[in-house]
C-alpha positions as CSV (number, residue, x, y, z in Angstrom):
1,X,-23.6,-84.8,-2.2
2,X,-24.9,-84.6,1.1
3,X,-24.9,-86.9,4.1
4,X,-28.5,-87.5,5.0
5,X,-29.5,-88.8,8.6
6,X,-33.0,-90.1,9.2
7,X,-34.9,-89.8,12.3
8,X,-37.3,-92.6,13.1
9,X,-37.1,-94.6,9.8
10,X,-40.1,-96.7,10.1
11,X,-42.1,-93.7,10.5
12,X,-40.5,-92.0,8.1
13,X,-40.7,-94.9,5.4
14,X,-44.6,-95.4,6.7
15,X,-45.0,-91.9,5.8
16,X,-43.5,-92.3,2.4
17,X,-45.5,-95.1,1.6
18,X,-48.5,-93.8,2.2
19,X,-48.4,-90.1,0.7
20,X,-48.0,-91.8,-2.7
21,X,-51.5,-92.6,-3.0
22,X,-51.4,-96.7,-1.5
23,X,-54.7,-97.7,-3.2
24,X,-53.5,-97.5,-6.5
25,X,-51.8,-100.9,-7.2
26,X,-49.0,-98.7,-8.9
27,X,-45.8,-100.7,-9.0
28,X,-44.3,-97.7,-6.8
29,X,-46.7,-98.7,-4.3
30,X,-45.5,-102.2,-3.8
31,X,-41.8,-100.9,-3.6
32,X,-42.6,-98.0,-1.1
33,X,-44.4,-100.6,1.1
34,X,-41.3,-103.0,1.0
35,X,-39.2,-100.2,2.0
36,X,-41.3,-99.5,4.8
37,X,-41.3,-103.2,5.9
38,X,-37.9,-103.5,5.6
39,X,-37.2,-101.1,8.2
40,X,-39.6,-102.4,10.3
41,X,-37.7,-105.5,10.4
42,X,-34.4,-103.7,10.4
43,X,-34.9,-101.9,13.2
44,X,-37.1,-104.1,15.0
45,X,-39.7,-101.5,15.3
46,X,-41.7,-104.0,17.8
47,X,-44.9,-101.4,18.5
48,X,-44.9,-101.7,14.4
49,X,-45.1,-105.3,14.5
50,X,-48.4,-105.6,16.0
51,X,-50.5,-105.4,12.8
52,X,-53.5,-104.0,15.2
53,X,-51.3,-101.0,15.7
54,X,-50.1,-101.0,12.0
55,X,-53.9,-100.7,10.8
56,X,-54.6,-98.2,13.4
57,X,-51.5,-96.1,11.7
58,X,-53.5,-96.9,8.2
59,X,-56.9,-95.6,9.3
60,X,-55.6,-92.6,11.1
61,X,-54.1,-91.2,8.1
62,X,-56.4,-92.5,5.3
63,X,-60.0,-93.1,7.3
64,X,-61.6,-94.8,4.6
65,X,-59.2,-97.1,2.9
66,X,-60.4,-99.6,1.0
67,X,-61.3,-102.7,3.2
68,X,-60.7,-105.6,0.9
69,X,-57.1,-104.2,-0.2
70,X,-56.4,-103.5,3.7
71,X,-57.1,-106.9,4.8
72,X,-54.6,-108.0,1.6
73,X,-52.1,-105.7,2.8
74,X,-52.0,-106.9,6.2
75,X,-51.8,-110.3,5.4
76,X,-48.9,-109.4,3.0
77,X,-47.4,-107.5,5.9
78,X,-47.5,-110.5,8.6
79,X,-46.2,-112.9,5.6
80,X,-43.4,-110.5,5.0
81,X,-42.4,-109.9,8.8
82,X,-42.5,-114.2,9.0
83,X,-40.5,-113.9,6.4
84,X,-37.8,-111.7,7.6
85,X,-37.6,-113.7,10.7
86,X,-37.3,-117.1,9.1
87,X,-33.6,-119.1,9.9
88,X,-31.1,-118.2,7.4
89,X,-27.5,-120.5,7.0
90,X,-25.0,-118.1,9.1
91,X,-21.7,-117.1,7.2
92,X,-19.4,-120.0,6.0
93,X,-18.0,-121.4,9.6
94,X,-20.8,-121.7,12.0
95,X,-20.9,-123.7,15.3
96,X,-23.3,-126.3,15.6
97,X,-23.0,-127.5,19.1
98,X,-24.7,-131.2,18.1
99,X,-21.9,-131.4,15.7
100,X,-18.3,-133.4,16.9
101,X,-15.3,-133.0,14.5
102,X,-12.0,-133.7,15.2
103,X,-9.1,-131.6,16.4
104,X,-7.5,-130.1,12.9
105,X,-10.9,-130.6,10.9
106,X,-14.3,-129.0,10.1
107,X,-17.7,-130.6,8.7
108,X,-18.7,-129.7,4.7
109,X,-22.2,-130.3,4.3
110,X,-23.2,-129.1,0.6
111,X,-25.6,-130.7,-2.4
112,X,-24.2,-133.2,-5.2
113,X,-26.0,-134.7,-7.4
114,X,-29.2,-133.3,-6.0
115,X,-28.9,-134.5,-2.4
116,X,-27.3,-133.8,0.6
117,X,-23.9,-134.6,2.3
118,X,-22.4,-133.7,5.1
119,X,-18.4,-134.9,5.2
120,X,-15.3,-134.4,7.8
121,X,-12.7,-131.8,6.2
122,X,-9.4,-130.9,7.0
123,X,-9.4,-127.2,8.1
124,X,-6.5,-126.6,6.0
125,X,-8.5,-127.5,2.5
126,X,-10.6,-124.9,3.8
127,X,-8.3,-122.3,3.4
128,X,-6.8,-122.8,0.0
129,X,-9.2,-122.0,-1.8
């Protein structure tokens, strides 16, 4: 087993993707280009992020990609990056700094019954279980 160290990841997961033949709507295809999304967003690749430059990339290596699947992969590619970027619930103790507890407690918000609550807890109920 060896320990493998990748230089430039987004290019090198851009390459990947599209030396395995893009255009074929092979299942491999879809899981080589969420690969190389992933590490566009994992490594905030900003030049990547500009889909101008990401069709550029296309085109330079494949000149006459299909048009119709290029615009669907784009838009795919801008829903995927929205995605990535979207607001996510932090770990289990986050600050909200429009939130007031008191001294010793902590506010549960959770789901029963199929709606919301949000309730004052002591901190140490927190920590038995």
């Amino acid at each position: 087993m060896a320990l493998v160290k990748y230089k430039n990841p987004v290019e090198y997961s851009f390459i990947i993707w599209m030396s395995h033949y893009p255009e074929t709507n092979h299942p491999t295809d879809d899981g080589n280009f969420y690969f190389f999304v992933k590490n566009v967003c994992l490594y905030n690749a900003k030049q990547w992020q500009d889909t101008n430059f990401f069709k550029n990339k296309i085109i330079k290596i494949i000149p006459n990609f299909n048009s119709n699947k290029l615009k669907t992969i784009i838009s795919l590619y801008k829903c995927l990056l929205d995605f990535y970027k979207a607001r996510h619930l932090p770990g289990s103790w986050f600050l909200d700094p429009d939130v007031e507890a008191q001294d010793g407690y902590y506010i549960e918000r959770g789901v029963k019954n199929g709606k919301l609550y949000e309730k004052e807890k002591l901190k140490e109920e927190y920590f038995k279980k």
